[in-house]
C-alpha positions in Angstrom: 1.1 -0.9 52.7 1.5 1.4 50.0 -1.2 3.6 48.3 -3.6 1.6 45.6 -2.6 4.1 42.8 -5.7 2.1 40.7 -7.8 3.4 43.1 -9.4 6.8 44.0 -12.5 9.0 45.2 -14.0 10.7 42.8 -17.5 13.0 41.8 -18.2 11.5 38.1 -20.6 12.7 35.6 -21.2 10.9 32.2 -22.8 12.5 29.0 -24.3 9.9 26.4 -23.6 10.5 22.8 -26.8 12.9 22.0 -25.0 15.4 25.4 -27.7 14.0 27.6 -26.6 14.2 30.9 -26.6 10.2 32.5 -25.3 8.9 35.7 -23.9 11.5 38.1 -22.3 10.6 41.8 -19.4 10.4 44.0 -18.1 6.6 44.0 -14.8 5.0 44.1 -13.1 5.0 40.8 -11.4 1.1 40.0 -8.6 0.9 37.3 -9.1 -2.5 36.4 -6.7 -4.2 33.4 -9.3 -3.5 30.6 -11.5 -1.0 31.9 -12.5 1.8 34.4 -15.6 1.8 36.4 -17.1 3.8 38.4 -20.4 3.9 39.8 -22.6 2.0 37.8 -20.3 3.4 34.7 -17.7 1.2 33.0 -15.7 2.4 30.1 -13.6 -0.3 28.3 -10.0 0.7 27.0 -10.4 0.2 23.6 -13.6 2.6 23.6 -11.7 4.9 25.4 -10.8 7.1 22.5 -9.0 10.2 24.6 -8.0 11.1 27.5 -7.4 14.7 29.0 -5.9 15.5 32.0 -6.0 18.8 33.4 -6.4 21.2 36.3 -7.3 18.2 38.5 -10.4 16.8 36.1 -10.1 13.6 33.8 -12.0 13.2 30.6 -12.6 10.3 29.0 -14.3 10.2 24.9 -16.2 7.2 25.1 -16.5 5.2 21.9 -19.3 5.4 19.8 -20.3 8.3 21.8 -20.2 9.9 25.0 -18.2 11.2 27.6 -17.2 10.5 31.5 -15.8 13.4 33.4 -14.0 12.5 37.1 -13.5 15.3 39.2 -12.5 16.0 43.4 -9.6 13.5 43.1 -7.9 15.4 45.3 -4.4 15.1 46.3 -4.7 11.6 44.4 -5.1 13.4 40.8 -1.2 12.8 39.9 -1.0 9.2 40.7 -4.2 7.8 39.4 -3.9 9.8 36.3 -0.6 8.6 35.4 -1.8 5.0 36.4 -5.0 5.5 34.2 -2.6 6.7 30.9 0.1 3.6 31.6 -2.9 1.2 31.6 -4.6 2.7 28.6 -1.9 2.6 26.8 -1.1 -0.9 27.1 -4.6 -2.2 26.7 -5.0 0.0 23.5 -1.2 -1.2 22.0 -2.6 -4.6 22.2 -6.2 -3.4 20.9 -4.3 -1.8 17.9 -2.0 -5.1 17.5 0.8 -2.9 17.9 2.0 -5.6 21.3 4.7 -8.3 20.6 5.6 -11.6 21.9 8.7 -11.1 24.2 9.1 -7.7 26.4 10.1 -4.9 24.7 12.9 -2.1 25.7 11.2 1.3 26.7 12.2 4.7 26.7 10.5 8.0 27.1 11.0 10.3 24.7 9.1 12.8 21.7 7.6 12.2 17.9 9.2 15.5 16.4 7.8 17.3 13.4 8.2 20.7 12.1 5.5 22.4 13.7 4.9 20.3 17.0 6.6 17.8 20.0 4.6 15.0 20.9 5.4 13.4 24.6 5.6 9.9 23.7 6.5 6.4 24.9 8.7 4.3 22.9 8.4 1.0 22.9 11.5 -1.6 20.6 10.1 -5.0 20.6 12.3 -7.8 18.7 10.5 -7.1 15.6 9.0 -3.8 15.4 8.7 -0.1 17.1 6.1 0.7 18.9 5.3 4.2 19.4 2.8 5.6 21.7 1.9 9.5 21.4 0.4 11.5 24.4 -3.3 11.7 23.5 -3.1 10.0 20.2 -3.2 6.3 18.9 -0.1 3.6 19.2 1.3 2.7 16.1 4.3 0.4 14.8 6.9 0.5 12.7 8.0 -3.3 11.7 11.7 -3.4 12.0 11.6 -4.8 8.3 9.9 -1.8 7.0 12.8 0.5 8.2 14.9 1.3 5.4 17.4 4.1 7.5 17.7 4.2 11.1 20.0 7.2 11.9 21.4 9.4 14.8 20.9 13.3 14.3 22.8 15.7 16.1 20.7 18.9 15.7 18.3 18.6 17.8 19.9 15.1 19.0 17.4 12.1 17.8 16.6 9.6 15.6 15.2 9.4 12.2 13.1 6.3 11.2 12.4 6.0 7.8 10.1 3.6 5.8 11.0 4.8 2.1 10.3 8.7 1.8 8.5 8.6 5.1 10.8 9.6 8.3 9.7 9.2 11.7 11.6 11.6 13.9 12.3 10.5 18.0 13.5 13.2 20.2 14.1 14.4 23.6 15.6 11.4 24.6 17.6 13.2 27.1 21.0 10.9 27.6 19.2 7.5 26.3 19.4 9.0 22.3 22.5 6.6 21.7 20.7 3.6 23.9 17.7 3.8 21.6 19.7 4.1 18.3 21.1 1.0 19.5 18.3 -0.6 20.3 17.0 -0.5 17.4 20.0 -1.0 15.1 20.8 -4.3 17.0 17.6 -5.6 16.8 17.2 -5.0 12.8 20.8 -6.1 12.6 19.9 -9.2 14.3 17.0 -10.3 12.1 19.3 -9.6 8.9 21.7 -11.9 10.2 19.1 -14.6 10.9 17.3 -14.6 7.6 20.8 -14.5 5.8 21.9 -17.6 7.6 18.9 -19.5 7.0 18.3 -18.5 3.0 22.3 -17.8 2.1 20.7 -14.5 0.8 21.2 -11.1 2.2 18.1 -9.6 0.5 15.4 -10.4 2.9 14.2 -8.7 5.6 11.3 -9.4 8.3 8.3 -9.4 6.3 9.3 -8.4 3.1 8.4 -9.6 0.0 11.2 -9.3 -2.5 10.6 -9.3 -6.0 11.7 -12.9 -8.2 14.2 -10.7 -10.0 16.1 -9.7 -6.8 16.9 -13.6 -5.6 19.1 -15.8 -6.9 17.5 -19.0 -7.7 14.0 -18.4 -6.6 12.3 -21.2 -7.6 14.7 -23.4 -5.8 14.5 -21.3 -3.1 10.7 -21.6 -3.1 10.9 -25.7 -3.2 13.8 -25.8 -0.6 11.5 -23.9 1.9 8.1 -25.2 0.9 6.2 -27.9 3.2 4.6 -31.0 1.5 1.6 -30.5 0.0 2.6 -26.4 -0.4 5.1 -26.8 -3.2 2.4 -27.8 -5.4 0.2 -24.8 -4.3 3.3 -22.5 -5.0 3.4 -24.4 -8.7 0.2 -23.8 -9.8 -0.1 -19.7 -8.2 3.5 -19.4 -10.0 2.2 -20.4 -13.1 -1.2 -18.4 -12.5 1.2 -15.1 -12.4 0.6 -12.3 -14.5 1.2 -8.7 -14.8 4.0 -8.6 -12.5 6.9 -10.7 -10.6 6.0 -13.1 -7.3 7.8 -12.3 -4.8 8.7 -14.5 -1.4 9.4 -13.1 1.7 10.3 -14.6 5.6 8.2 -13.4 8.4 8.8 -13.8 12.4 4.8 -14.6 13.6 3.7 -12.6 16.0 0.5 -15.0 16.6 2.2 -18.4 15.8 0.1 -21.7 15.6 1.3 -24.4 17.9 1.7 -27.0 15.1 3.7 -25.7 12.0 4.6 -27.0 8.5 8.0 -27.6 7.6 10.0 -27.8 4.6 13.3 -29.2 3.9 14.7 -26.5 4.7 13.1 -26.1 8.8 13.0 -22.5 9.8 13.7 -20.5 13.5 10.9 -21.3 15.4 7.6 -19.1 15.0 9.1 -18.0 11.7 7.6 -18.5 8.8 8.3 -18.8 4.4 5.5 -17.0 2.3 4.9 -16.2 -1.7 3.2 -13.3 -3.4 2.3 -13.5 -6.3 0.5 -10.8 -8.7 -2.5 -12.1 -11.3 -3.4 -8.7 -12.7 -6.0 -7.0 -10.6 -5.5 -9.8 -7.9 -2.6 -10.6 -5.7 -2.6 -14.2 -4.1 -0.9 -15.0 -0.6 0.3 -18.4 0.4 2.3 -19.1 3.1 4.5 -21.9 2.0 6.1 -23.4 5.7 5.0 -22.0 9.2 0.9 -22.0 10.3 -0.9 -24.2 8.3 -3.1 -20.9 6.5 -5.0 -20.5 3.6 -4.5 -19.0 0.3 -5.9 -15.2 0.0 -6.5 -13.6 -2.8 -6.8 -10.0 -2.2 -8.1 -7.5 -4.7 -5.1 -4.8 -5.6 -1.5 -3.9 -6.2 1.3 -6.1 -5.1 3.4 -3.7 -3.3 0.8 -2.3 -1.2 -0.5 -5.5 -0.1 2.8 -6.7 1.1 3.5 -3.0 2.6 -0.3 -3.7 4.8 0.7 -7.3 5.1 3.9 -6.4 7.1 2.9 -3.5 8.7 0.1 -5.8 10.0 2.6 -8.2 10.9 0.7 -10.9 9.3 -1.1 -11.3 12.0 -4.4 -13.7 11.1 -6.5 -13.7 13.2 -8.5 -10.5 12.5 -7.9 -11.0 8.8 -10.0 -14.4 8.8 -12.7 -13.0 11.0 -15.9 -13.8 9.2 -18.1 -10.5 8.9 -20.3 -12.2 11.3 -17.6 -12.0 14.3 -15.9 -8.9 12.6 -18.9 -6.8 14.1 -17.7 -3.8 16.6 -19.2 -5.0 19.5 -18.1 -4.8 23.2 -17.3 -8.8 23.2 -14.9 -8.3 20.2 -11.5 -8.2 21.4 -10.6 -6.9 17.9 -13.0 -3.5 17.8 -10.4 -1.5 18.1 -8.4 -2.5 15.4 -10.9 -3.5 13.2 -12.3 0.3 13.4 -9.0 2.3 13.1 -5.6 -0.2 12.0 -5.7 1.4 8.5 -4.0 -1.9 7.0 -5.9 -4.1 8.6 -9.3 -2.4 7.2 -7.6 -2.1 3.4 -6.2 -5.7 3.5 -9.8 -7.2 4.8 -12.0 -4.7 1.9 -9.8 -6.2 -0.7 -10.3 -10.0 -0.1 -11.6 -11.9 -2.7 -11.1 -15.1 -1.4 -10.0 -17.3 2.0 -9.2 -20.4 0.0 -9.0 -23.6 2.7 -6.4 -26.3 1.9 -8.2 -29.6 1.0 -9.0 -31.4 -1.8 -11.5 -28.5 -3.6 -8.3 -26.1 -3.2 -7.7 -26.4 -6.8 -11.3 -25.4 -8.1 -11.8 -23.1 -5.3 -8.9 -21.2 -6.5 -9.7 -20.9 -10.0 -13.3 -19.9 -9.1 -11.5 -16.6 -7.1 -9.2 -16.0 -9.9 -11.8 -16.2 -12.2 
């Protein structure tokens, strides 16, 4: 048999929060898929906040406080180690909703900056680039968001750019090209899609592009709208102030298994949705796809699509009443819910979770009042 690399002797020691010294001993340590234990000590993934590796001694931050040290690993320090960081790191992609549906292409490679490398693992799903540093967080960059993806020779990588804000991948060794491609092919893809199913080659994966940019919007809006929705999309157009709506196609990463469709029936787990500005407020509705609610989020229309995509309008978290939005070890959101940036903005601002039954009318105007 070969060795259990999720397995390994080991002298622990764990310090609580206040440096109080807690459980000490020599016990197997257990790599399970969401957490480590050892001892009567078991650290969750997505409370495991750092990890340090060094000069045969592990250290793991423990979330809200505390720390577990693992020393005498012996000549099983390399193998559990790097089992340890590969597990991690895919328990904390998912914990920071930065997983996809399908597998994704990986590479290892660098984030590059002026001042510093960062080892990292790179990770180009169908919709969006997952990126995890050594040491640091994962985070993504939706596919849709990317407005240049290009090669650079000196030092050889590649530059992803959201806007004014580059991402820089390097030390890619002889897979520079393979990754470029990746990526191109995959954004490529998703243009060719949405072009084909709106005869408009303006949208991309989550974006929400402005009334003034498509041709025939409001038709557009009724062609893709499910029964029942283009109504909803009547009144919220009419509603609109201070600004253009804007509509917008988004591949689901956390589809529902019954959808609405228009007349015009989208690629399946994609889905139609409408912005649309009323001053200080900016109301969501997703016109064919999950049967959702309305939001009405408090705020600026641009930067509540930008959170909404980089989110990947992903739901669930974002309808978690306060009650089961609480950071506790049962909540398989924590980790997002305490440090995915757009998740937190997106769920301060809302205003409103309008349900789709007969008070949606009155409900509405009571959020826009």
């Amino acid at each position: 048999m070969g060795e259990d690399t999720r397995r390994a002797g080991a002298a622990f020691a764990f310090t609580d929060a206040q440096g109080k010294e807690g459980p000490t001993g020599n016990a197997a340590a257990v790599i399970g898929d969401d957490a480590l234990s050892v001892g009567p000590i078991t650290v969750a993934f997505l409370d495991a906040d750092a990890l340090r590796a060094a000069d045969y001694r592990i250290e793991l931050d423990c979330w809200p406080g505390g720390r577990l040290v693992l020393t005498q690993l012996g000549r099983r320090f390399d193998t559990f180690t790097r089992e340890l960081q590969s597990v991690r790191n895919q328990a904390r992609v998912k914990g920071l909703l930065a997983h996809g549906v399908t597998m994704p292409e990986t590479f290892a490679g660098a984030l590059l900056d002026a001042a510093t490398v960062r080892p990292a693992e790179l990770l180009v799903f169908d919709t969006h680039v997952t990126l995890v540093p050594e040491g640091g967080d994962p985070f993504q960059l939706s596919l849709g968001a990317l407005t240049q993806v290009s090669a650079v020779e000196d030092p050889p990588s590649v530059r992803l750019a959201m806007g004014e804000v580059g991402t820089v991948v390097g030390q890619l060794a002889r897979h520079r090209d393979a990754f470029f491609r990746a990526v191109t092919e995959r954004q490529a893809a998703q243009a060719r899609l949405l072009a084909e199913v709106t005869g408009r080659s303006c949208f991309a994966d989550g974006l929400a592009v402005q009334r003034g940019r498509v041709a025939n919007f409001d038709e557009l809006v009724r062609r893709f709208a499910a029964p029942g929705r283009a109504e909803c999309a009547a009144t919220l157009l009419a509603a609109a102030k201070g600004g253009e709506p804007r509509l917008g196609f988004v591949r689901l990463l956390d589809p529902d298994p019954e959808v609405l469709v228009g007349e015009v029936a989208l690629p399946e787990s994609w889905a139609c949705f409408l912005l649309v500005p009323m001053l200080r407020l900016v109301a969501l509705e997703v016109l064919a796809g999950p049967s959702a609610a309305t939001y009405v989020f408090e705020g600026e229309i641009t930067s509540t699509g930008a959170d909404l995509q980089a989110l990947h309008f992903r739901r669930g978290p974002l309808a978690l009443p306060e009650a089961e939005a609480q950071l506790t070890p049962a909540n398989p959101y924590r980790l997002a819910l305490r440090k995915l940036e757009p998740l937190k903005r997106l769920r301060a601002a809302t205003r409103a979770r309008v349900i789709h039954n007969e008070s949606w009318a009155g409900a509405l105007g009571e959020a826009l009042a």
